[in-house]
N, C-alpha and C positions, 0 to 999 in steps of 0.2 A: 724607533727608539731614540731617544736624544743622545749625544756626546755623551755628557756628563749625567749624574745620575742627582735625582733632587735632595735624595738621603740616602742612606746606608744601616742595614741591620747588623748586629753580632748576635749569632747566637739563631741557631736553628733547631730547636723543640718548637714544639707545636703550639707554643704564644708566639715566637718568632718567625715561623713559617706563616702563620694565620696574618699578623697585623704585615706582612709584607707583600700580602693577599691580597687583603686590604684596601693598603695604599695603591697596589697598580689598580686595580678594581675602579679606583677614585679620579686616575690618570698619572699618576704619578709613575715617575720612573727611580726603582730602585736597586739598590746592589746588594745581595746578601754575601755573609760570609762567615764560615764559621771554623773554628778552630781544625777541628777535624774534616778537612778540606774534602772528602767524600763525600759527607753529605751536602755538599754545595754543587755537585755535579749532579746528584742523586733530585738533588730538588731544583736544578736546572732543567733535567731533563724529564722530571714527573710535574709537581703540581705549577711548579712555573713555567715549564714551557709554553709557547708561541704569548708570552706576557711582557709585560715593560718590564722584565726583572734579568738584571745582569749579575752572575757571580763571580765571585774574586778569591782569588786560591792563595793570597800572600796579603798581610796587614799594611805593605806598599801600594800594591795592587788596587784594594779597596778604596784605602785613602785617595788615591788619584782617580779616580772613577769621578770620585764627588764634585760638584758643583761649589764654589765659594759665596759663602762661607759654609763649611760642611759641615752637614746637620748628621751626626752619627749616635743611632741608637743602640746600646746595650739591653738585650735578652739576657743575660745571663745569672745563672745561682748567685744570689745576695753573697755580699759579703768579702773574701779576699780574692776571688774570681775577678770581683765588676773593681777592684783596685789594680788588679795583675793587668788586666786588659785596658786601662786608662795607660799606665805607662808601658805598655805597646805602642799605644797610639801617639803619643805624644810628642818622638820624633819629628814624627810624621806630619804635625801637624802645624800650621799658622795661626797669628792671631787673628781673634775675634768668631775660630770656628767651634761649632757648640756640639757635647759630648750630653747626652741625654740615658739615662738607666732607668729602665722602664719595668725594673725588678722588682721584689720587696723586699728592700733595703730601710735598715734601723734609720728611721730621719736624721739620728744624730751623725751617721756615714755621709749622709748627706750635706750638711751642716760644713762638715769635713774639707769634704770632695769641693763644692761653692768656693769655699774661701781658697783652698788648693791651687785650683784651676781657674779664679778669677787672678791670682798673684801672676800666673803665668801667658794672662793677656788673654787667658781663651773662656765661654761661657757655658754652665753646667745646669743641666736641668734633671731634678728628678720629680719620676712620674708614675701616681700608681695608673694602675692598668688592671683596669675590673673588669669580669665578664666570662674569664673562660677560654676554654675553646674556642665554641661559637661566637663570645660575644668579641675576639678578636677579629675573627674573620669578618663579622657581619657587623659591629661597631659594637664597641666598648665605652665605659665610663673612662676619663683620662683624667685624674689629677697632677697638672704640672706644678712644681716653685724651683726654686734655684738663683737663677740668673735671672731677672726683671727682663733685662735686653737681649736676651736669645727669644723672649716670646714673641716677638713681630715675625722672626722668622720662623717658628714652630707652629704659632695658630693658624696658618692657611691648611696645611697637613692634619695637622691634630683633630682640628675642627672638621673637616671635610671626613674623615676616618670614624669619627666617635659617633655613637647611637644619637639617633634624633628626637623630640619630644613636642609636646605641644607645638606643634607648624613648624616644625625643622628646626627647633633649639636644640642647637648641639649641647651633648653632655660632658662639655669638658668647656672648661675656661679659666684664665691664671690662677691660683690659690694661693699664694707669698712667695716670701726668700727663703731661703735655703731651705730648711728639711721640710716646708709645711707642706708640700706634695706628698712626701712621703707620709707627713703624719698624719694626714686626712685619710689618706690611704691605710693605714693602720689601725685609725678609728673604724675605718668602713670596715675591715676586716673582723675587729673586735664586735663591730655591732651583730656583724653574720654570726661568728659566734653562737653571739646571744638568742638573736632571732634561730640557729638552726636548733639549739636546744630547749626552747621552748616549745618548738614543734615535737619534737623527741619527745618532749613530756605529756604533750596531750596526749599523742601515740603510745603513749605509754599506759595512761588514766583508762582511755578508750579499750585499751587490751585485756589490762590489770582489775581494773576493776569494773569496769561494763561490760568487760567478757565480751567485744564484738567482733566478729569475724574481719579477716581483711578485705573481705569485697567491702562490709556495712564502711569501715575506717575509709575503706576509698572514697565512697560517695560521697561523706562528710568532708572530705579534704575538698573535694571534686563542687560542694553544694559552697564551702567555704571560699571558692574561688569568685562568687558570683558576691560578695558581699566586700566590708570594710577591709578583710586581711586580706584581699586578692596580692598578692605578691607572686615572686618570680620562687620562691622557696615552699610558697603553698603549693603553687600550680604542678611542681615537679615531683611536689613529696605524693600528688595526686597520682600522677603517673608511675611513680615509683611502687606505691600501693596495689594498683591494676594491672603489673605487672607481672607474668605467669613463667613459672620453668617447665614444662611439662606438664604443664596444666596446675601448677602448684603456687600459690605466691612466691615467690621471688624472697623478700623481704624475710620470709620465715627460716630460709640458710642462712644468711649473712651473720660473722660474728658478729655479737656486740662488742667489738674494741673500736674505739675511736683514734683517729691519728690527727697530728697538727705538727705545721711545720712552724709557728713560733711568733706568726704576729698577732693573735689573742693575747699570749702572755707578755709581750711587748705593752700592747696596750695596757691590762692591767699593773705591770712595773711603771709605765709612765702617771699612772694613774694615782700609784701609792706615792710618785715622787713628786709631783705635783700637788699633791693633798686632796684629793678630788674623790668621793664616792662613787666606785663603779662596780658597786654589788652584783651586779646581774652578769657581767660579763667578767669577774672574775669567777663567780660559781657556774659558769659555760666551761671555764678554762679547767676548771678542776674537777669538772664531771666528765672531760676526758680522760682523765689522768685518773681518776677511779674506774672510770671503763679500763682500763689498760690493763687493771690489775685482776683481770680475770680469773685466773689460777686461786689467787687471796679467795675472790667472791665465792666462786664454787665450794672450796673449804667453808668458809663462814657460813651459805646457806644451810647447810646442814649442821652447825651447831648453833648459831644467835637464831635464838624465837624471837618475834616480837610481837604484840599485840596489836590483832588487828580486827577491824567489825567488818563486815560482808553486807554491800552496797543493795539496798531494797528501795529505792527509791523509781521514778521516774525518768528513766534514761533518757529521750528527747530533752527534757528538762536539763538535765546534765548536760546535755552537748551542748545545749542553748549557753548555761553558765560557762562550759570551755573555751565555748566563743568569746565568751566577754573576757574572761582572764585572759585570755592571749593577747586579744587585742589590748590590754590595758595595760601589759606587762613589758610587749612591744614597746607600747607609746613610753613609758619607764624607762626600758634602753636607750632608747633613743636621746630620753630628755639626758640622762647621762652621759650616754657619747656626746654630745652636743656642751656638757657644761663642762667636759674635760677637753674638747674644743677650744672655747671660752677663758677658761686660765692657761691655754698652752698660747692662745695668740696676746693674752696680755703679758703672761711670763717673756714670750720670746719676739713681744714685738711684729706679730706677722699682719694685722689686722684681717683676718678672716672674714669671709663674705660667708654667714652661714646660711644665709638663703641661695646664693649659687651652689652652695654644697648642694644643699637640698634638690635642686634640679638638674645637679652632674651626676645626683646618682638614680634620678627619678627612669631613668632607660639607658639600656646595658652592661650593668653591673649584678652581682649577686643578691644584693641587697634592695635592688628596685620592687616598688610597690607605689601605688595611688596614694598609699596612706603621705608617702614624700611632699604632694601637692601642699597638704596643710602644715607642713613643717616649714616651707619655701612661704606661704600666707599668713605662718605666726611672724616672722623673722622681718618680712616684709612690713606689715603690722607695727612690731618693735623690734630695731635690731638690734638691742642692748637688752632684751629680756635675758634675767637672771638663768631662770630655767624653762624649759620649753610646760610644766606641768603648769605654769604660771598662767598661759595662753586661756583664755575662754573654750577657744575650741576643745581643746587637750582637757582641762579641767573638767568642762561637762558631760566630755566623752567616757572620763572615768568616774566620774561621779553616777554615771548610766550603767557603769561597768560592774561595781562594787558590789553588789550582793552578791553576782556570780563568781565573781571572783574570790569573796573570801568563802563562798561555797564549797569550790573546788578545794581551794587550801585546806580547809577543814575536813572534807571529805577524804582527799590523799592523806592526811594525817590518820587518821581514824582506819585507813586500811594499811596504815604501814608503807604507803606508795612516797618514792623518794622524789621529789619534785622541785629541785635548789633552785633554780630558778624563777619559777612561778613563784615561788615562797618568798624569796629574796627580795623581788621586786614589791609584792604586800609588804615586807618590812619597809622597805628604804621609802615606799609612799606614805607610811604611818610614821615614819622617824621626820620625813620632811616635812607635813604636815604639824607636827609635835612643837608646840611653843617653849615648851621647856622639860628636857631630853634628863635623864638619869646623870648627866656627864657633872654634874654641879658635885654628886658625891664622887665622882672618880678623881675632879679636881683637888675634893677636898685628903682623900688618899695620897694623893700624889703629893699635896704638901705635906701630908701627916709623916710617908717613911723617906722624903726627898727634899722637901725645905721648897716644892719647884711653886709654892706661889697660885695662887686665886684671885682672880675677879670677883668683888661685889656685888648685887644687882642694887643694891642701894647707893652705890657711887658712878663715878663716868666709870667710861671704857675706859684698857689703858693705863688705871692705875692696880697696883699688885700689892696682897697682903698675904700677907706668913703669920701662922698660929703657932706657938710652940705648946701642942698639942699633948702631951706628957709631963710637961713644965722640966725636962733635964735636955730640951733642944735648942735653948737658946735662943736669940735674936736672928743669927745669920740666915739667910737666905740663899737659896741655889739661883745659879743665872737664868733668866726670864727668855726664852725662845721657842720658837716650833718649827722641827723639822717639815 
């Protein structure tokens, strides 16, 4: 084992243990350390024994271990945790050594943390870190930004740690300054979101209204694996299905409450503050928070009827059209995440590489799937395309999709089946597609009881008119802006 160690972990749960697994796995020699100094010994002398991994019982301790300039990453709980434990460290430390939080921390903490801790000579990187359990252990997706010049010495490590792709393309490579690691990271989380409640809902179609057992629902999962949605969330929902308790599915205990710990809703608040349409994964975000409400639903099903017709159709056929909405509803998410992407690196200056995105998350992350190739081949294509639906590929793949898909929508309607998502997405592809939107009367409302002004289509952009629509409103005008 060498003197000094190449980096230093905080923070021993099982993303902390796994990526310092990892890195000795890779060669590298590392120190863990964690607040509750038991389990440093505990995991000294269980998963890390006879490995390049040294532990450190004192925030002194650890620090001096390190190699200059010392590369120290944060595991721990987002939030006043990964602040508490920066000024621990800080003493302790010299310039030019880089503090890295590999947590899911709000990008704007991060934002923060950059400017903080560049003032004080030292360089700060935040990094999401997708995958898991597994995918820490065995490599992960890595989205670093922060500090530009802590990355020379991060990507030997990072790169060497992260999931491989196409001939040993590592899935991790710079993403900007200050919080855009985290907020790529956020997006990716928002898109799982989306993508795991769309699966939810064909599971649901599948149950609800084609009445198919949970062996039939595996296959199809299992048959879907072999085609366009093959993904890491298909493959598992596959296994989740075929899964048995005593010979019973599995799937058929388990409550329906959902839980989340908060970067869906992150995503869609940055989404509403940005001005950015992200229908699909806000209606992800809030069909957990109606699962939640379980108690409410059991009350309600037994007094709200609602009208519904009972499915006499061709069931293969049905699944064939499930197939297409998904996938069509998917490529919708994405094209969304993607253009709330888009206005957050022109808002905030980051210049985003959205076709690197595309292939840091194409293996070892939640969200990896095949379908990532042609998002990485639009981007490459054109990396200034507005929206990803714009693509040829994209366009024709839903243009292929479409009758199944508003098959489905109609169909879940028609049995009373709730499907926000699927749904969602038909909207925001007909709103996008829509040359001219109902908003012409909202505007004209909005001058009629607030003075706040309209655009003509008969004049340039740009310029603004007030009707005094009652004739006792007078001339004045409300001030002209949009939050």
């Amino acid at each position: 084992m060498k003197n000094l160690s190449d980096i230093g972990v905080i923070g021993l749960a099982v993303m902390g243990e796994n990526l310092i697994l990892n890195m000795a796995s890779k060669g590298f020699t590392v120190t863990a350390y964690n607040r509750t100094t038991d389990k440093v010994t505990r995991f000294i002398n269980g998963r890390g024994k006879d490995k390049s991994i040294r532990g450190a019982h004192s925030i002194e301790e650890f620090v001096n271990s390190l190699s200059s300039p010392r590369k120290i990453m944060l595991m721990v709980k987002a939030g006043s945790a990964v602040d508490a434990t920066i000024e621990q460290l800080l003493p302790h430390l010299s310039e030019g050594d880089i503090i890295i939080d590999g947590g899911n921390s709000q990008f704007e903490d991060s934002d923060r943390r950059t400017a903080y801790l560049e003032e004080k000579g030292l360089l700060y990187i935040g990094t999401g870190v997708s995958g898991g359990e597994e995918g820490a252990l065995l490599g992960p997706s890595i989205m670093p930004g922060g500090s530009r010049a802590a990355w020379p010495e991060l990507k030997p490590i990072f790169q060497a740690i992260a999931a491989k792709v196409n001939g040993d393309v590592p899935c991790c490579d710079w993403v900007g300054n200050g919080g855009a690691g985290h907020f790529v990271k956020m997006v990716h989380n928002g898109i799982e979101y989306g993508d795991m409640q769309l699966i939810c809902e064909a599971y649901l179609l599948m149950r609800d209204v084609l009445e198919l057992s949970v062996d039939e629902m595996a296959q199809v999962f299992a048959d879907w694996k072999q085609t366009e949605l093959s993904s890491y969330l298909i493959d598992i929902t596959a296994d989740i299905m075929a899964y048995k308790e005593d010979g019973k599915p599995l799937i058929d205990v388990i409550l329906d409450t959902a839980g989340q710990k908060g970067t869906g809703k992150w995503t869609g608040v940055t989404a509403l503050h940005l001005g950015t349409p992200l229908t699909l994964i806000g209606e992800a975000v809030f069909a957990r928070c109606l699962s939640a409400q379980k108690e409410q639903r059991v009350v309600a099903a037994d007094i709200i009827d609602g009208v519904t017709t009972k499915f006499s159709g061709d069931k293969q056929a049905f699944i064939d059209a499930l197939k297409d909405a998904l996938l069509a509803s998917k490529m919708v998410s994405y094209a969304q995440g993607y253009a709330l992407m888009k206005q957050a690196s022109e808002d905030f200056g980051w210049e985003l590489d959205y076709g690197a995105i595309a292939l840091m998350w194409r293996g070892g992350c939640i969200i990896r799937s095949v379908f990532l190739d042609d998002i990485k081949k639009a981007y490459d294509k054109n990396p200034e395309i507005d929206n990803l639906l714009l693509d040829d590929y994209f366009n024709q793949a839903i243009k292929a999709a479409q009758p199944g898909w508003r098959k489905v929508v109609s169909e879940a309607t028609l049995a009373g089946i709730s499907i926000p998502c699927l749904a969602s997405a038909l909207s925001y592809f007909d709103g996008y597609r829509c040359k001219d939107l109902p908003a012409n009367l909202l505007q004209a409302q909005r001058d009629y009881f607030g003075a706040h002004t309209y655009e003509r289509k008969d004049k340039p952009r740009g310029e603004f008119f007030h009707t005094n629509w009652t004739g006792r409103g007078g001339d004045t005008s409300s001030t002209t802006y949009d939050v």
